[in-house]
ZAMARGU-4260 file (C-alpha; in steps of 0.2 Angstrom, whole numbers, plus 5000, padded with zeros to 4 digits):
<rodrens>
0) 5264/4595/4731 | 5264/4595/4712 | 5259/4578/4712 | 5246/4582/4721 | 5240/4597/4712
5) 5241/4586/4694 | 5230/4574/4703 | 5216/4587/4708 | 5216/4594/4692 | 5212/4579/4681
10) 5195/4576/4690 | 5179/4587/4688 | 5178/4601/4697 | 5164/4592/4709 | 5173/4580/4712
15) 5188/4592/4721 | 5176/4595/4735 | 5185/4612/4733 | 5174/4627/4735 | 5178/4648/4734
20) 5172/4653/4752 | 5172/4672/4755 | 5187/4681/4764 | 5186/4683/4781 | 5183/4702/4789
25) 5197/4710/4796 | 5191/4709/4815 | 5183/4689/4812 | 5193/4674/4816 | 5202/4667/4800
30) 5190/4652/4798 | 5198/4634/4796 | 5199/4628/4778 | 5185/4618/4769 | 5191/4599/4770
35) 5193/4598/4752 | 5208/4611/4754 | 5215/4602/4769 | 5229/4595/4757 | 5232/4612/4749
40) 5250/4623/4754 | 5251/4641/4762 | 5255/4646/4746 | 5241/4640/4734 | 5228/4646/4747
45) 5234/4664/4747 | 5234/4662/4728 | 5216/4658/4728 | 5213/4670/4740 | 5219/4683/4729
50) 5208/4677/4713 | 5193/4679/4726 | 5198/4697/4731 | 5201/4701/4713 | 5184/4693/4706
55) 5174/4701/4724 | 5183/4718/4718 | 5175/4717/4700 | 5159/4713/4703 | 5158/4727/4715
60) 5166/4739/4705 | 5152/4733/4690 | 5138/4735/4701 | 5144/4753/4705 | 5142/4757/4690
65) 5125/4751/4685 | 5120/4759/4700 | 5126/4777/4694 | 5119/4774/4676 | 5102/4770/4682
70) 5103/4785/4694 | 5110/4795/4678 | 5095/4808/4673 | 5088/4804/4657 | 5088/4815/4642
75) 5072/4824/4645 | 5064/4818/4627 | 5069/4799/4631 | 5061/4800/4648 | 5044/4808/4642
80) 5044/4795/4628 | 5045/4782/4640 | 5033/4790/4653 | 5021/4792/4637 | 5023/4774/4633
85) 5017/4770/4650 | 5002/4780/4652 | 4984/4773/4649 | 4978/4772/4632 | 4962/4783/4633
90) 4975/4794/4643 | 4987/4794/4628 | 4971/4794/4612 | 4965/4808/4624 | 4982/4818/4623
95) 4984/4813/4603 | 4967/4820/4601 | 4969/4837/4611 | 4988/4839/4598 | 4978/4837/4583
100) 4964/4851/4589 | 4979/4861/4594 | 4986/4861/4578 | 4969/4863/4571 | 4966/4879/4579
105) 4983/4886/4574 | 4978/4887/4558 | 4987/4870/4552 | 4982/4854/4546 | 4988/4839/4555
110) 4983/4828/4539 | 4993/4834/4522 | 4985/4830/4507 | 5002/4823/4498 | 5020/4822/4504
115) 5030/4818/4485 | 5039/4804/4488 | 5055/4798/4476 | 5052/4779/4478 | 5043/4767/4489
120) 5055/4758/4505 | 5061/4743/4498 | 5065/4752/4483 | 5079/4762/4495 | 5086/4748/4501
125) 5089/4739/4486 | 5098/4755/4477 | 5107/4762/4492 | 5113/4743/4502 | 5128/4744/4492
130) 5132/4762/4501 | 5149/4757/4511 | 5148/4760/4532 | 5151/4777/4537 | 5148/4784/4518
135) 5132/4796/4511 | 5127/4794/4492 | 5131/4810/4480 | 5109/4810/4480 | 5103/4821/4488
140) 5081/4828/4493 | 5077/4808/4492 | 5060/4807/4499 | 5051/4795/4508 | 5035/4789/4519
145) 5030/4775/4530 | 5023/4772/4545 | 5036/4775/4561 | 5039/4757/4572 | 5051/4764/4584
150) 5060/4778/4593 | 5074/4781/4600 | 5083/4797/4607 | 5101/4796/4605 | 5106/4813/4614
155) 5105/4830/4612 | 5100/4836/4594 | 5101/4818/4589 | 5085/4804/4588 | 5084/4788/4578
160) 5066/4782/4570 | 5062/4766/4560 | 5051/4768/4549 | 5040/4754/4539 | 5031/4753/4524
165) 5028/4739/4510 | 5038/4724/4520 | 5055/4735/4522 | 5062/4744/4534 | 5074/4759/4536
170) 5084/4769/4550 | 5081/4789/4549 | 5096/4796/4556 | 5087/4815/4563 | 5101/4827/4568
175) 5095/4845/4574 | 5112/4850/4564 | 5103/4844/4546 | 5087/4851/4545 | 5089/4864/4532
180) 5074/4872/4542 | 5087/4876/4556 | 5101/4885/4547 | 5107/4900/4553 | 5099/4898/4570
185) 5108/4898/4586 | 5110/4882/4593 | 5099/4881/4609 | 5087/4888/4597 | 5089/4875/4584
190) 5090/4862/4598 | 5072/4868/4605 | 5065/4868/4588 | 5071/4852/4583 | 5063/4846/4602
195) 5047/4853/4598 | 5049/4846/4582 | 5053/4826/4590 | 5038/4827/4600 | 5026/4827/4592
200) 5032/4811/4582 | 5026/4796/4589 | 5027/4778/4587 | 5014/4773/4574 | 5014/4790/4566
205) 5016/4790/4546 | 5027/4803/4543 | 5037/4811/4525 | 5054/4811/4526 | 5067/4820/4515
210) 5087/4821/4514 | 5102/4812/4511 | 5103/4790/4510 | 5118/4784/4517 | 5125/4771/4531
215) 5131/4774/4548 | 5148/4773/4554 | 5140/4754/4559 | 5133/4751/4543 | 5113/4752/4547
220) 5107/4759/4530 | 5097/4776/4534 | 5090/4792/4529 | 5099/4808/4536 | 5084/4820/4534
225) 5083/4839/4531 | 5066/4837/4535 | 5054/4828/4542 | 5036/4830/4541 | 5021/4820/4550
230) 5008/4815/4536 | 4995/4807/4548 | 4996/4806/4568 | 4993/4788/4578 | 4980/4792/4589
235) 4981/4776/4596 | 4994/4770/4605 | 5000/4753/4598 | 5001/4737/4606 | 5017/4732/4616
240) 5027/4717/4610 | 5029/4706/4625 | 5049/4703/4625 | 5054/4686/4617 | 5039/4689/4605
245) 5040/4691/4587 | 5024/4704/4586 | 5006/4706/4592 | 5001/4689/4598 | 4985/4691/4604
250) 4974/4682/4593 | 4957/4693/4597 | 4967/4709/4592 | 4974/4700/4580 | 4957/4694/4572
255) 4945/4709/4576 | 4959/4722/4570 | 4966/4715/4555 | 4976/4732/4555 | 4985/4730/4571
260) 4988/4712/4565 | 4997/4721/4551 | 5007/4734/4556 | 5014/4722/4570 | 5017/4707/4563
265) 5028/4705/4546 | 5022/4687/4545 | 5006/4691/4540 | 5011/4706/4527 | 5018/4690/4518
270) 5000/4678/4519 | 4991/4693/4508 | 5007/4693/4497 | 5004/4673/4495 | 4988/4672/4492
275) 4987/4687/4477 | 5001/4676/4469 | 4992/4660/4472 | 4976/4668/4464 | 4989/4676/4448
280) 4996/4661/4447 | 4980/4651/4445 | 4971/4665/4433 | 4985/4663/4420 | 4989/4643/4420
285) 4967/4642/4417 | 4969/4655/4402 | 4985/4649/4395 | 4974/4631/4394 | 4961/4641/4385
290) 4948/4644/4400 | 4937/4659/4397 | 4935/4670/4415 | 4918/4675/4416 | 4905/4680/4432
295) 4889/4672/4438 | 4874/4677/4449 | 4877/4680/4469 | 4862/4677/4473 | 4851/4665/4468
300) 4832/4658/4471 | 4836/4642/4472 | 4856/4636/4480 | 4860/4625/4469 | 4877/4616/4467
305) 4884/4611/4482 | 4876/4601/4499 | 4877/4615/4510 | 4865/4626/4521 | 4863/4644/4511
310) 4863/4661/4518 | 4843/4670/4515 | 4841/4686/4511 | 4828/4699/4504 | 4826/4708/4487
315) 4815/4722/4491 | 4806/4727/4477 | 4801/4710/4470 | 4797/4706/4490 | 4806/4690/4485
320) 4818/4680/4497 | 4835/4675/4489 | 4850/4663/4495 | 4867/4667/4495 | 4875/4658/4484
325) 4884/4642/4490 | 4892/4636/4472 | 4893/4644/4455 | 4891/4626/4447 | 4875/4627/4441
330) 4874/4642/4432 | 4895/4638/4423 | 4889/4621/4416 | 4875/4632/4408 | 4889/4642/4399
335) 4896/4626/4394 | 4878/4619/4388 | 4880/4636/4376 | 4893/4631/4369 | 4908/4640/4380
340) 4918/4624/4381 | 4931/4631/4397 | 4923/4640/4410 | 4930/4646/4425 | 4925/4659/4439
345) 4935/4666/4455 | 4924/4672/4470 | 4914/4672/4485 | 4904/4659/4492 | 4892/4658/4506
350) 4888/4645/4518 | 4876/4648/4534 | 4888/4633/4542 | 4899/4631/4558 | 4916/4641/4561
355) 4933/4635/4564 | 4950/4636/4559 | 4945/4628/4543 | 4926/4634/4540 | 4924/4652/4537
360) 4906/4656/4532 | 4911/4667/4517 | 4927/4660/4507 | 4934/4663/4489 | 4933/4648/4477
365) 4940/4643/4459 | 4927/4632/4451 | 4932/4627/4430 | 4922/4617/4418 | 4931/4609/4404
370) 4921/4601/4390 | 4925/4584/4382 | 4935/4578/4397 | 4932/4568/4412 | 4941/4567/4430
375) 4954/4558/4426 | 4960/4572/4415 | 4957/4583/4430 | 4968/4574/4441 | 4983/4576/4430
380) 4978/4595/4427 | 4976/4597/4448 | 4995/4588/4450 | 5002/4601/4435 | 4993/4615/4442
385) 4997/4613/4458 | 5014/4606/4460 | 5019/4620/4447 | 5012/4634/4457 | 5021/4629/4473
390) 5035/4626/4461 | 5033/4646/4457 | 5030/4652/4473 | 5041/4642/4484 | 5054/4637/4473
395) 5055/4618/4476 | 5038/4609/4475 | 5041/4605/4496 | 5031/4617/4510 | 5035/4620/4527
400) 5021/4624/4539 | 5026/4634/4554 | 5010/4626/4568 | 5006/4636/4583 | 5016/4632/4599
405) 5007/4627/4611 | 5008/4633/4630 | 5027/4625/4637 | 5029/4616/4619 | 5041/4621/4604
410) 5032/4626/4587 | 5032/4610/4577 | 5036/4611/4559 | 5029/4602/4545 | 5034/4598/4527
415) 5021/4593/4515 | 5028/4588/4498 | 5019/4593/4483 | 5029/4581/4470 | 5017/4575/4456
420) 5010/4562/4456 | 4998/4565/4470 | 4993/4547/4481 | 4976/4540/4476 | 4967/4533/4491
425) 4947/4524/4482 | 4936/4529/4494 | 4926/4512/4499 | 4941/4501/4498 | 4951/4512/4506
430) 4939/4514/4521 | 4936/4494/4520 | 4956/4492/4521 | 4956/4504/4535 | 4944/4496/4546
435) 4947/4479/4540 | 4927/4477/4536 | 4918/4474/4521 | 4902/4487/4519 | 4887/4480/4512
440) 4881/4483/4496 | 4868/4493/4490 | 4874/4507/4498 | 4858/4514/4498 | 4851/4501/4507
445) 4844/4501/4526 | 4856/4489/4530 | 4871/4498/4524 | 4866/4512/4537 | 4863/4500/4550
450) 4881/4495/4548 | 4888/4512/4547 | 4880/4518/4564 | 4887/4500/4572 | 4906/4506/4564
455) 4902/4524/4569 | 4897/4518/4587 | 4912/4506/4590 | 4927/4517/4584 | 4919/4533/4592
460) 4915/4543/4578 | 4901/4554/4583 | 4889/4559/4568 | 4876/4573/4571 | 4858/4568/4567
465) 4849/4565/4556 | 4862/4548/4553 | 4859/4547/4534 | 4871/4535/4525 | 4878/4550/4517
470) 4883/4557/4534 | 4891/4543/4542 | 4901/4539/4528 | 4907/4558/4527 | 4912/4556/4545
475) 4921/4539/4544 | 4931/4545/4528 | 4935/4562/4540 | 4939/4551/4553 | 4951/4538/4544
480) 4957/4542/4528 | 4959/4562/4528 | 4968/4559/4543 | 4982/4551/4532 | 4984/4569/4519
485) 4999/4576/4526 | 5006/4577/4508 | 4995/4580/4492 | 4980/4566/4492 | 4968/4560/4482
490) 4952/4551/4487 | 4942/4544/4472 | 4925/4536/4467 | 4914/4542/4480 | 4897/4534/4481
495) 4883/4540/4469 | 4872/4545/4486 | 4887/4558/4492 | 4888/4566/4473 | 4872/4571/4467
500) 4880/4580/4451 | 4894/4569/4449 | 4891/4555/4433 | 4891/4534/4437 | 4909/4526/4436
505) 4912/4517/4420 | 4916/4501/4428 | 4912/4502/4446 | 4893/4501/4452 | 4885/4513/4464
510) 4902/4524/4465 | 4907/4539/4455 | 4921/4547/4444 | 4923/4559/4456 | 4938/4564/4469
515) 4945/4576/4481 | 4959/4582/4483 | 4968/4585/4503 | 4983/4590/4510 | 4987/4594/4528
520) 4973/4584/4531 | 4960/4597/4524 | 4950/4596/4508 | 4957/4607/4494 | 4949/4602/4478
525) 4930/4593/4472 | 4931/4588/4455 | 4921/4575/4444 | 4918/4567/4428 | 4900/4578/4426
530) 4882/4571/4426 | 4877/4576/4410 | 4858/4565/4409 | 4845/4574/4413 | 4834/4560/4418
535) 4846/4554/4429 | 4849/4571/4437 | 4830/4574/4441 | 4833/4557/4450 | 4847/4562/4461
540) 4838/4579/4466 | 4824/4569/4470 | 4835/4559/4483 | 4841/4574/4489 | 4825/4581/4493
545) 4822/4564/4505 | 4837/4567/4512 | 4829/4586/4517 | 4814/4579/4523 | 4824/4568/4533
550) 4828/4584/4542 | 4847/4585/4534 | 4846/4606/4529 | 4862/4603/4516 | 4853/4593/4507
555) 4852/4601/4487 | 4834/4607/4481 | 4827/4604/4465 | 4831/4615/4452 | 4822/4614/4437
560) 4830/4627/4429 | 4847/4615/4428 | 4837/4600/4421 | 4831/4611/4408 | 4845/4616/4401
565) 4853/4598/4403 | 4840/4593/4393 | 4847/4604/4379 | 4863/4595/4378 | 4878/4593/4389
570) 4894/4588/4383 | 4904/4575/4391 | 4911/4588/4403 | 4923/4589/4420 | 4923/4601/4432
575) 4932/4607/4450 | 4933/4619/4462 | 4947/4623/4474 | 4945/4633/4489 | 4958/4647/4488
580) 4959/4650/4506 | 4963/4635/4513 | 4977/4633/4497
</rodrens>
């Protein structure tokens, strides 16, 4: 018998064949023993029997129960919260709308016009965290206000808010028994006023809040009010986070209702946060390097200083038309021409061009200009200003990027590194390399296009008309090198027929001392050694102007006005801009 028993037990349990059958009813025939138990003794069946009665009697007596606390009645607060919380929105906004009029007509105003606060949220927690479990601070009339996220009742005289405001979060602890409006009243009294009171608080409400910091017995850090009054009711009733979810996922809501996107969703609370210390971060490296902040025109009559298709709008009273503009170049290397050596303007651009994850029509830009140096110098002063950025911001000069999930797929996670110094890819060569082809030279020439359409055509790559050299090779480079820029990037020495405003490489013909800087696989930063000739420059608007004809609207117009002040002087000069969104 033991020997037997020692044997079973040191195999898996699917390999017994043994299997817990229910016991029999008292008026059915005891039925005959599974063959894996064949072997077993009377003994060791009744003891399994036994187990079985034992777990059967458990899970019945647990089943009881839940079936008595579902059939418990619900405080009556609790359930018309939820019933509220159920209803249809234009029911609920349509309720919301006839308390505020009800209010209104009682002589009160549903919308205070100050509630004096003591600090902001996450000024509370950091004083008060240290507070030990079950323990209140000597401090007493702290004020505060935010915007209420949940509500819970938690019996008679007793509900539980969290309210939110400025990233932080903390418990109000409301007891009927602490409202100083209360004292002296008989309890059902008290309790009905402090009802009336918690009803007409609703989740999304901003409400003041005044009393006593302290922590529950189970150490949540919370506000046990003497009162509590609503600042500005929800009307609305806010979106429901699916369960598993994070916050509002819906990604029209999200985009349409930047609030909502807000008020749900912590995540993007911290974006804002990132980008105003990204853009403070960047105005004090540029005037610790001696660059002067200064403003230029938003619209302009010519769009100059960029290939891009402008944005036309109207001035009235000169019945003129005007474009938006699509680059401040122009009009910061005229400073420079008058003698402010480092220029540099943040602001909004305008580009009548496709939408995507990546192309917004109006975006925010840095553009600097930086007399007597060239794009060499710029490429050191990219790497330091970048790497030292994400170095402030971060921490460590590595970033993770949380991607989207998509449907039945985890969220992938990617690291880019922002180490300096950055990769150099050289545009040409690099492309060459890539496709192991040799493109022929002039670039300018019809069979240099010829054979970009053939490449274009056997890898693929589609390229919108009209197929201008310029084109082509903008897709090809899309297509195979900014595809490798996970990490910090830079491509160089583009050709002269993709950089209109970009000077001639020292040593390399047809190309340019120009770059571009791209990580996760996007473009961040143009910059180039600056074509200072004015000749020269006439020359390139001129090609430009083909390329309209042509029918390509990105094309650059001619802009006399530039060449004019070019012909006044422009020193050896390098310039950049950076697009802030995308960084």
């Amino acid at each position: 018998f033991f020997l037997e028993l020692s044997d079973r037990a040191s195999l898996p349990a699917e390999s017994t064949g043994a299997t817990l059958s229910p016991l029999p009813m008292p008026d059915e025939p005891e039925a005959a023993a599974p063959a894996g138990e064949a072997g077993l003794s009377k003994n060791e069946q009744k003891r399994r029997a036994k187990q079985e009665a034992q777990a059967k009697a458990k899970a019945e007596k647990a089943a009881a129960k839940a079936a008595a606390d579902a059939a418990k009645p619900k405080p009556a607060a609790a359930a018309q919260e939820e019933e509220e919380e159920e209803q249809d929105p234009t029911k609920y906004f349509e309720n919301r709308l006839t308390f505020v009029n009800g209010v209104k007509e009682k002589g009160a105003n549903p919308y205070p016009h100050k509630f004096q606060t003591s600090m902001q949220l996450p000024d509370y927690v950091a004083k008060y965290e240290s507070i030990g479990s079950g323990e209140m601070s000597a401090d007493g009339g702290v004020g505060l206000a935010g915007r209420i996220a949940t509500k819970r009742a938690g019996g008679k005289g007793l509900v539980f808010f969290d309210v939110v405001g400025d990233g932080a979060k903390v418990q109000v602890f409301a007891s009927a028994d602490k409202f100083s409006a209360y004292a002296g009243l008989e309890k059902d009294e008290k309790a009905a006023r402090f009802s009336a009171l918690m009803s007409t608080l609703k989740r999304g409400d901003i409400v003041g809040v005044r009393g006593t910091p302290g922590k529950t017995k189970r150490g949540e850090l919370s506000l046990f009010p003497t009162e509590m009054l609503l600042l500005t009711p929800c009307l609305h009733m806010l979106p429901k986070v699916p369960p598993g979810s994070s916050g509002l996922a819906d990604k029209e809501t999200r985009y349409r209702q930047r609030y909502l996107d807000l008020i749900m969703n912590p995540t993007t609370r911290s974006t804002f946060i990132t980008r105003t210390r990204a853009i403070n971060f960047l105005r004090r490296f540029l005037d610790m390097h001696g660059f002067l902040e200064v403003e230029t025109p938003m619209m302009n009559a010519i769009p100059g200083g960029a290939t891009a298709r402008p944005f036309i709008t109207k001035h009235n009273d000169l019945n003129l038309d005007m474009y938006m503009r699509i680059a401040p170049e122009l009009y910061l290397k005229m400073l420079v021409v008058g003698g402010l050596d480092r220029v540099y303007e943040i602001g909004r651009l305008f580009r009548n061009e496709g939408m995507d994850l990546t192309h917004n029509p109006e975006f925010t830009t840095c553009e600097f200009y930086w007399a007597y140096a060239d794009y060499e110098d710029l490429i050191k002063f990219t790497e330091e200003l970048l790497s030292q950025m994400v170095l402030n911001i971060c921490g460590g000069y590595k970033v993770k990027l949380h991607l989207e999930a998509k449907l039945g797929e985890p969220a992938k996670e990617l690291e880019i590194d922002f180490t300096p110094p950055f990769r150099r890819i050289p545009m040409i060569s690099g492309l060459e390399e890539k496709l192991g082809v040799k493109i022929p030279l002039p670039l300018e020439s019809d069979e240099t296009n010829a054979f970009l359409k053939g490449l274009c055509a056997e890898h693929g790559v589609e390229c919108k008309p009209p197929l201008t050299t310029y084109r082509l090779l903008d897709k090809l480079v899309g297509e195979f090198l900014e595809s490798q820029c996970l990490h910090p990037t830079f491509i160089t020495d583009h050709p002269k027929i993709m950089s209109p405003l970009a000077k001639d490489h020292r040593s390399k013909p047809g190309l340019t001392e120009r770059f571009e800087l791209f990580a996760n696989y996007h473009e961040m930063c143009n910059a180039y050694t600056e074509l200072n000739d004015p000749v020269e420059q006439r020359a390139r608007f001129a090609a430009q102007a083909k390329d309209k004809a042509a029918g390509d609207d990105e094309a650059m117009f001619v802009d006399d006005g530039f060449i004019t002040a070019l012909e006044y002087g422009l020193p050896p000069t390098a310039g950049g801009g950076m697009g802030i969104d995308r960084l």
